[in-house]
C-alpha positions in Angstrom: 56.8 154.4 60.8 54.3 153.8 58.7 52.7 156.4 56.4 49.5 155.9 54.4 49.1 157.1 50.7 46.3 157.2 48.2 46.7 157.7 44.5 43.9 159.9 42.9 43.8 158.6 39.2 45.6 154.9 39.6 45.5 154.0 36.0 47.5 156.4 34.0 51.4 155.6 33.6 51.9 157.9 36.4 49.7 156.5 38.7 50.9 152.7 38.0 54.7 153.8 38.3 53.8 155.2 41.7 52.0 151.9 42.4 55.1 150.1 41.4 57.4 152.4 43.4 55.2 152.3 46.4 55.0 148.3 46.4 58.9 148.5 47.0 58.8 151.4 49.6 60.2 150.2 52.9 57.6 153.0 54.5 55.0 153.4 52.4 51.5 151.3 52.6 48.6 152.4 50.0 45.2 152.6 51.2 43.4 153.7 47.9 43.3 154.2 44.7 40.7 155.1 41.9 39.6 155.1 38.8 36.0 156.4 37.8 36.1 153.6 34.6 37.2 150.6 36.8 35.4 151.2 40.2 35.2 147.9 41.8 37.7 145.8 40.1 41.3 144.6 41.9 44.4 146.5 41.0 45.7 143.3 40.1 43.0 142.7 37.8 43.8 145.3 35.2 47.7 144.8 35.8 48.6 141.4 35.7 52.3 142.4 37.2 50.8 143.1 40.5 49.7 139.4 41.2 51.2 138.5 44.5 51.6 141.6 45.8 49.6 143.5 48.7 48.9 146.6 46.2 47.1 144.0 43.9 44.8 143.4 46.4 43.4 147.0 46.8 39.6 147.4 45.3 40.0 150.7 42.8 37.5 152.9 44.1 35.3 155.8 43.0 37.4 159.5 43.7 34.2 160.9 45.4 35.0 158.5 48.1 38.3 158.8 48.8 37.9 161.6 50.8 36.6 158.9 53.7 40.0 157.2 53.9 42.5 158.3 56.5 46.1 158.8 55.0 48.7 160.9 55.3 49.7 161.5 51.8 47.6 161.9 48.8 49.2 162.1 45.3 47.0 163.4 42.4 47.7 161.8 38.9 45.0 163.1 37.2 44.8 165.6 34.5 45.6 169.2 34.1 42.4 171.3 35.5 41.6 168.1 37.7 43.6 168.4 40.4 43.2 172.2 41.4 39.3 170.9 42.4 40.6 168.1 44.6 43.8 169.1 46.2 41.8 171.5 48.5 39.5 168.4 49.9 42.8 167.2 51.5 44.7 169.9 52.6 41.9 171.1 54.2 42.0 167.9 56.4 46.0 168.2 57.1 47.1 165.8 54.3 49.9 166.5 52.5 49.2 166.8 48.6 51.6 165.8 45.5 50.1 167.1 42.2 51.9 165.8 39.1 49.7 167.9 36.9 50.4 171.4 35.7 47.6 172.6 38.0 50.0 174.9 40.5 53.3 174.7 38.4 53.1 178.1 37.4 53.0 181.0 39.8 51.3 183.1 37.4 47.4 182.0 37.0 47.1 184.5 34.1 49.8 182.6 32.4 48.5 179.4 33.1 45.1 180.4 31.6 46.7 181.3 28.7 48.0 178.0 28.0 45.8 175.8 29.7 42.7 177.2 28.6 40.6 177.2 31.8 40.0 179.2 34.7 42.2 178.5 37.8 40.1 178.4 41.0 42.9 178.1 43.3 44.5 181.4 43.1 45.1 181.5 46.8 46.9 177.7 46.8 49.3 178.6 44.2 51.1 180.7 47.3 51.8 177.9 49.4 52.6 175.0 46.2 56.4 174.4 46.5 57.7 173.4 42.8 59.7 169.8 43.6 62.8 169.7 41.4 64.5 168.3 44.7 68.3 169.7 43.5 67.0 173.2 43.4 63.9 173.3 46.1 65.3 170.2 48.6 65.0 173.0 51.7 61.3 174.4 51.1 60.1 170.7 49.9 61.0 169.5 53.7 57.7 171.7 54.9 56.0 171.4 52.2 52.2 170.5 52.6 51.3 171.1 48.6 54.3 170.1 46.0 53.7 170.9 42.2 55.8 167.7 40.8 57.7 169.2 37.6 56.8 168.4 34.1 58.7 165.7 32.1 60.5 167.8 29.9 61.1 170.6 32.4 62.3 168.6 34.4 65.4 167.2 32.4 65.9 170.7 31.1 65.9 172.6 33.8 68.9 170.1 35.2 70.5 170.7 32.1 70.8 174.0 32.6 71.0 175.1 36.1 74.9 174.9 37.0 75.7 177.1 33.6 72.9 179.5 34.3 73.2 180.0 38.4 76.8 180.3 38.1 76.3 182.7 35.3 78.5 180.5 32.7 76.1 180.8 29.8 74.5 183.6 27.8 70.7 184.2 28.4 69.9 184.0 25.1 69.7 182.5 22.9 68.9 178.9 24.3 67.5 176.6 22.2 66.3 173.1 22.8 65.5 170.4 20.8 63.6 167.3 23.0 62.6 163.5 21.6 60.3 161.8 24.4 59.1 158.1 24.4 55.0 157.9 23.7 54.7 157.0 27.7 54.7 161.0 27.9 51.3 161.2 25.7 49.3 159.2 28.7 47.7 156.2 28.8 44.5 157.2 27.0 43.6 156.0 24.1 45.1 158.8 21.1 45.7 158.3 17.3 49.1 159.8 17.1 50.8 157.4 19.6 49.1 153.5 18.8 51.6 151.4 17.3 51.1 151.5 13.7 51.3 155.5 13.5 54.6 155.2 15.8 56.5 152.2 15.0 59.4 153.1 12.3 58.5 156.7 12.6 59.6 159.9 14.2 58.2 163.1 14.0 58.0 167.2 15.5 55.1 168.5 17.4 53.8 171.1 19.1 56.8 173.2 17.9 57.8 177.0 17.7 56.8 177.7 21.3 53.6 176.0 20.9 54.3 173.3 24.3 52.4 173.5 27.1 55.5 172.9 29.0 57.1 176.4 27.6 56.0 178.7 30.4 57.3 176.1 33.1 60.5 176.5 31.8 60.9 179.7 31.2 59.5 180.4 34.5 61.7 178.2 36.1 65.0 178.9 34.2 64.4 183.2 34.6 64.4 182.6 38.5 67.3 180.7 38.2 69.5 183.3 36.1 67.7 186.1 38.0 66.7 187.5 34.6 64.0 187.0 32.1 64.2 183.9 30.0 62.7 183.2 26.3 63.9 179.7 24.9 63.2 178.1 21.7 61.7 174.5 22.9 60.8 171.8 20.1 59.6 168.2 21.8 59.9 165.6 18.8 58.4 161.9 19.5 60.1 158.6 19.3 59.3 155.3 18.9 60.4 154.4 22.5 58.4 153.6 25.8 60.4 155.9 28.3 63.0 158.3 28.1 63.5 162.0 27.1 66.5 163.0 25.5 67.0 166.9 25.8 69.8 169.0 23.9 70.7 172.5 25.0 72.5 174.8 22.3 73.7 177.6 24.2 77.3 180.0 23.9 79.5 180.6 27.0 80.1 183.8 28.2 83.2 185.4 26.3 85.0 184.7 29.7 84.6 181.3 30.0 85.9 178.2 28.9 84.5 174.6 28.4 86.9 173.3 31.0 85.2 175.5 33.6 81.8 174.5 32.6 83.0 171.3 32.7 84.3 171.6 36.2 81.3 173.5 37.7 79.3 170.6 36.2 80.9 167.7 37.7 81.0 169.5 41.1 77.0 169.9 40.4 76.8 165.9 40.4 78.8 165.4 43.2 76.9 167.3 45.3 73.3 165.3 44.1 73.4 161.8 43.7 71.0 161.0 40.7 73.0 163.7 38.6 75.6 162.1 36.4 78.0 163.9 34.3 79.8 161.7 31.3 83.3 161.8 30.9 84.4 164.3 28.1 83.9 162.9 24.7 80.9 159.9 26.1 77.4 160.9 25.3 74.1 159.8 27.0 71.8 156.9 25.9 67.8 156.5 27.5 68.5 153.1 27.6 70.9 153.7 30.9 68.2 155.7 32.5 64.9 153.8 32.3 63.1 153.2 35.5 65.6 155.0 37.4 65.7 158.7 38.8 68.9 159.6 37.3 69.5 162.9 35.0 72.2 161.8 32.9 74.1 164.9 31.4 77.1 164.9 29.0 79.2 168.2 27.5 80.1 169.1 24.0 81.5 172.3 22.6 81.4 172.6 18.9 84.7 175.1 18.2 83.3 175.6 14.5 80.1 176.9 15.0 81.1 178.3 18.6 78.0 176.4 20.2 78.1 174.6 23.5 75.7 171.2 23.5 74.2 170.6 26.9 72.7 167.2 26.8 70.1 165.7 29.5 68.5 162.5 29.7 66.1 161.0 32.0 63.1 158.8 32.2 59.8 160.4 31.9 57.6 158.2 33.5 60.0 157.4 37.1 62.4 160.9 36.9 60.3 162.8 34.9 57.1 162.5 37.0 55.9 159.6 39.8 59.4 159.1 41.0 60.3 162.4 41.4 57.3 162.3 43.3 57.7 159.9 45.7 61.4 161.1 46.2 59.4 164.7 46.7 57.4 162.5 49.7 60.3 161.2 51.1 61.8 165.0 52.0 58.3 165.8 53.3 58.1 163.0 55.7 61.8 163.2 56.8 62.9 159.9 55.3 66.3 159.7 52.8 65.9 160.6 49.7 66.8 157.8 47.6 64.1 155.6 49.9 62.1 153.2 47.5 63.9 154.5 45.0 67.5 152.9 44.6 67.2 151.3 41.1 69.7 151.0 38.7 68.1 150.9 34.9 66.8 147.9 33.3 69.8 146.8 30.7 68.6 145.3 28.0 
């Protein structure tokens, strides 16, 4: 079968990675895609990598009329208070809807608000918006008509922690977590922080001491998992890398367990899902074994001295942390395999 997609906001890094995904989907065709800068032009004019292809060939149009074209599936990759005004046009019409903003992450609008600093008009959608983190939600994603695609960072530290804090392994508190993400994650637009000259040779903290936007989506997520309240500590730092996000949990083990049994519950965790990997004991992740790909790589450490445990995640931002995780999101809702258009092993070197 064939099933027809349009990408609401082409041009960011999300909404090319979706292109690029897409151009390899066995069952996927595009039928739109916009821009309100680049209205007009050929796909393949701004990205010279989609020469030859039939994505290329696809005029960018204005959003306003996308709402014309039949398709079945519409992913929004536009910004945060964006998507809660457009989602509606489509559901409405029986379309199925991927948002990869924050707009119905959070089942709380209050608490989006608060961190988002706007009003949400779409109280009565945020009901009905399954949150797609597809080794947690795979059953509810299958009837999904509205999926709120997970945050970059949430998204490898929720994975981090799930098997220790659903089987009840780890204390509550304190978790802290220290994250380094590639500039991919700042967007496409045009910023100070992240052009070359300020990031090359450099490496810095931000938006630290509970200041991330991506704070309540983790602690919202993590307390439903442990079926109790979760505060964590989250500090993003940047590197000077494209993709990748390297997360590291410091957590203590319940005075009842040892590292062996987290270890154990941990491997069973990625044999049951097939883009979790767990390293052997004493092997440590590396983004470079992840890029492009949908794996979470995850390695174990247990630091006797201090007592600590080290639960370290790594994924790509761009293809795990967002428009991959997407498109494996579509997949479930459309009753094709998971791993469809999506079995790619990382780019090495």
């Amino acid at each position: 079968m064939t099933i027809f997609v349009g990408i609401v906001g082409a041009l960011g890094y999300t909404g090319t990675e979706l292109i690029r995904i897409i151009t390899n989907h066995p069952e996927f065709e595009l039928k739109f895609a916009t821009s309100r800068q680049e209205c007009g032009k050929k796909l393949m004019d701004i990205f010279g990598h989609l020469r030859g292809t039939k994505e290329g060939e696809i005029e960018i149009i204005h959003p306003d009329k996308c709402r014309d074209v039949n398709v079945d599936l519409v992913f929004l990759a536009v910004p945060h208070k964006t998507a809660m005004d457009i989602a509606p046009i489509f559901l409405d019409k029986g379309v199925k809807v991927i948002d990869l903003s924050a707009d119905f992450r959070l089942s709380d609008p209050h608490i989006y608000e608060e961190w988002y600093q706007t009003k949400h008009t779409q109280k009565d959608l945020l009901n009905k918006a399954v949150y797609g983190l597809i080794e947690i939600y795979k059953d509810q994603i299958k009837n999904a008509q509205l999926i709120a695609n997970p945050g970059c960072y949430p998204t490898s530290i929720i994975l981090g922690l799930y098997p220790a804090l659903k089987n009840g392994l780890i204390n509550p508190s304190p978790i802290l977590i220290d994250s380094k993400s590639g500039t991919s994650g700042a967007g496409r637009s045009a910023k100070l922080g992240i052009i070359f000259s300020e990031v090359y040779d450099n490496f810095r903290p931000y938006s630290v001491a509970g200041a991330h936007r991506h704070t309540p989506e983790i602690e919202e997520q993590l307390s439903k998992i442990a079926n109790t309240n979760i505060t964590v500590s989250f500090n993003p730092h940047l590197l000077p890398i494209q993709r990748g996000i390297v997360s590291t949990m410091y957590v203590t083990l319940k005075h009842n367990i040892t590292f062996d049994q987290l270890y154990e519950t941990y491997l069973e965790f990625a044999n049951e899902n097939k883009w979790i990997r767990l390293y052997p004991k004493g092997k440590l992740v590396e983004a470079r074994f992840v890029r492009g790909t949908m794996y979470c790589d995850i390695s174990l450490c247990f630091d006797k001295r201090a007592n600590t445990t080290l639960i370290i995640s790594c994924i790509d931002n761009v293809c795990r942390g967002a428009s991959g995780q997407a498109v494996a999101n579509a997949n479930l809702m459309f009753g094709l395999s998971l791993d469809t258009g999506l079995a790619n092993l990382a780019l090495i070197p």
